[in-house]
N, C-alpha and C positions, 0 to 999 in steps of 0.2 A: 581915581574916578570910579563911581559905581555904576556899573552898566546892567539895563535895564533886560528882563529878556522880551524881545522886539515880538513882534506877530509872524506867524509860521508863511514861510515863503513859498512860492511857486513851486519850487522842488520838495517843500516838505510835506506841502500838500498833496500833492502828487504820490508820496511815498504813504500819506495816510492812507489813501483811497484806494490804493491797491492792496495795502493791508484788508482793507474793508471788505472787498469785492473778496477775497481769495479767501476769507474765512465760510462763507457758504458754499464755495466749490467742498473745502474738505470737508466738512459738513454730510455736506451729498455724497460724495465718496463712500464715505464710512457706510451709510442706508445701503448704498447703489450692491454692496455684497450680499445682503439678505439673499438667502438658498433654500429651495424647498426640496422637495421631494416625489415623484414620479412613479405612483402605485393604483393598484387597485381598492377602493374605500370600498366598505360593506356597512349596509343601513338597513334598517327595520321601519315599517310603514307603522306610526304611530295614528291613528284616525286619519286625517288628511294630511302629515305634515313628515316628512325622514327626521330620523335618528339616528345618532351615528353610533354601530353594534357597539357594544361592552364586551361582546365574546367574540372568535374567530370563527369564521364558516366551518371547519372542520371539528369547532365544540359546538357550535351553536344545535339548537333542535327545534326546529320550529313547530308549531301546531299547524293542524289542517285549519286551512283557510288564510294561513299570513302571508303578505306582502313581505319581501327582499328585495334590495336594489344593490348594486355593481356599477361606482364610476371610477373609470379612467380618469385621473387629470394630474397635473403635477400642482400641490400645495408644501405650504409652508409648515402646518398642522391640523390637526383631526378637526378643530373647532372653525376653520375657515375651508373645511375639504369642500372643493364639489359636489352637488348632490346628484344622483342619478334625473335624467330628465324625462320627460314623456309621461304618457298615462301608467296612472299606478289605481289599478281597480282590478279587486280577486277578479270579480263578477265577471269582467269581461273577456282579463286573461283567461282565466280557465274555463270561457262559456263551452268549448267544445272539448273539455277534458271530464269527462262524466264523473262520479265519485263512484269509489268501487270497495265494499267492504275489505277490512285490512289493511288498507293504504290512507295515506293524508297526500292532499295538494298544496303544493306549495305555490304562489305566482311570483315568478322572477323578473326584474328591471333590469338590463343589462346594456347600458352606456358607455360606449366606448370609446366616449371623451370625441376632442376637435382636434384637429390638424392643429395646431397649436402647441396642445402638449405632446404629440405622439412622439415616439422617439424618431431618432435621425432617418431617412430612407423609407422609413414607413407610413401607412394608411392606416386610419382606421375604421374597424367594418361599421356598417350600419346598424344604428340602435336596436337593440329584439327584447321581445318579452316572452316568456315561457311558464308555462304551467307545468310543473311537473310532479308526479305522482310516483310516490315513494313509501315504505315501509313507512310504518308508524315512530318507531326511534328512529330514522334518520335522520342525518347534521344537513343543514344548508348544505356541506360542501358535497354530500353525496347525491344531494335534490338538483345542484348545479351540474353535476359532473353527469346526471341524468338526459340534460339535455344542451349541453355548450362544451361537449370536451372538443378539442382536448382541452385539460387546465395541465396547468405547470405550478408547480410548488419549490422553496427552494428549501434548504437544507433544515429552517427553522420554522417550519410551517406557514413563510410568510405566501400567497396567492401571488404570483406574478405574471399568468396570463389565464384570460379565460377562452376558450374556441382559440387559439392559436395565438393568441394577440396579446402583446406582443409577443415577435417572434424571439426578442431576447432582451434581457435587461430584466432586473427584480427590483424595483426601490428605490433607485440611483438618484442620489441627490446631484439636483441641477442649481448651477449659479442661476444669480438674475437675469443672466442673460441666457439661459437657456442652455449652457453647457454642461454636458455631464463633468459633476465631478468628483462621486466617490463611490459606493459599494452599495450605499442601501442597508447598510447592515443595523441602521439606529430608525428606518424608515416607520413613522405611524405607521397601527396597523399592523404591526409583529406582534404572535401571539407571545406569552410570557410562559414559563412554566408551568404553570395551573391551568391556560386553557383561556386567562383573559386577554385582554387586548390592549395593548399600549393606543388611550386617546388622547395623549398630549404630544408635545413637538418634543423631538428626538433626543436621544438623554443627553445628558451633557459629558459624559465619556468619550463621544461621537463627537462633539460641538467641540473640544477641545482639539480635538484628530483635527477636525476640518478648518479650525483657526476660524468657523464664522458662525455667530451666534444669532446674530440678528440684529448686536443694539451695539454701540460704538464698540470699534476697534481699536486697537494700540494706535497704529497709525496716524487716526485720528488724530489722540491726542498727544502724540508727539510733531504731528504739522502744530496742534495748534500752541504747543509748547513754542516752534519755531516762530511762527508770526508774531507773538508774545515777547518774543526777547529781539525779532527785528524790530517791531514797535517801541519798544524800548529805547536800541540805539539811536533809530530817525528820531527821536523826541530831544534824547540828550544831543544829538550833533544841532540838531534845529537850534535850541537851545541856549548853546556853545557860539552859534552863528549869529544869534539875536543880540 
């Protein structure tokens, strides 16, 4: 007798639909690891609008009269960083820093990000801006250190606090959930060798260390390896029962 295969029964259906459903949990999963990074960004005031520097504070050299800005926040990379927030106007930061032959004025934006990204225990102080008035070669970082020390630096010139803040921590890459979980040492924002500035997302020497890049994991697609080959047997047992 040739036996026909019948229509998928109560229990196979069953079996399909939680296939179904569980293939967007791992899905989500895999995104839900995306990890950024918890540094101080540095921008340059382009007419009305930040940029995010090419060079480190401690190469940079600005002329008299530019705009700097300094955000706190934890990103993913340089091209989605925080921007510094507040008024960004020479004219008004330095209306009471007079010019003075020999020197250039720099005006500084110095955002100290939201309770949000601050690290664990801590606050962050309230937004300031500064005028400061410095040698004609002087770096931003020396224009900063003029009027927000203390700064902290750590071994590779990367900025890790500015006025005190934070009190520790340089870089540290945090999961999506906001946990610290590595050194910082691949952190946007590290200057390189020559004095430029790494503005992309952390090299992937780093990204290997840390097992999370941003875009599917192994994991991933070994769940969905698994859902794949249960789908398979519920089909063939349905099948067998039809």
């Amino acid at each position: 007798m040739i036996r026909r295969a019948g229509r998928v029964g109560g229990s196979g259906r069953a079996v399909v639909l939680f296939l179904a459903a569980l293939l967007p949990l791992l899905a989500g999963a895999g995104q839900a690891q995306a990890a950024g990074y918890r540094y101080w960004s540095f921008w340059d005031l382009d007419g009305d609008r930040w940029t995010y520097a090419t060079q480190g504070p401690s190469v940079a050299r600005p002329a008299d009269g530019d705009v700097q800005g300094f955000r706190f926040a934890v990103s993913e990379e340089s091209d989605d960083s925080s921007q510094p927030r507040g008024a960004a106007d020479f004219a008004g930061i330095c209306a009471k820093t007079p010019a003075k032959d020999g020197s250039k004025r720099v005006a500084l934006v110095i955002d100290f990000g939201t309770a949000e990204d601050a690290p664990s225990g801590e606050t962050p102080p309230a937004n300031r801006t500064a005028c400061a008035r410095v040698a004609p070669d002087a770096s931003t970082a020396e224009a900063l250190a003029s009027v927000a020390e203390p700064l902290r630096y750590d071994n590779s010139a990367l900025l890790c606090a500015i006025a005190g803040y934070p009190e520790r921590g340089c870089g540290e890459q945090v999961s999506g959930t906001g946990t610290e979980s590595g050194t910082g040492a691949s952190a946007p924002g590290k200057e390189t060798e020559d004095g430029s500035e790494k503005t992309g997302s952390p090299d992937s020497s780093a990204s290997g260390e840390s097992g999370d890049d941003g875009g599917p994991s192994l994991g991933l697609f070994a769940g969905v390896a698994v859902v794949a080959l249960l789908g398979a047997a519920a089909f063939w047992q349905v099948r067998r029962r039809g």
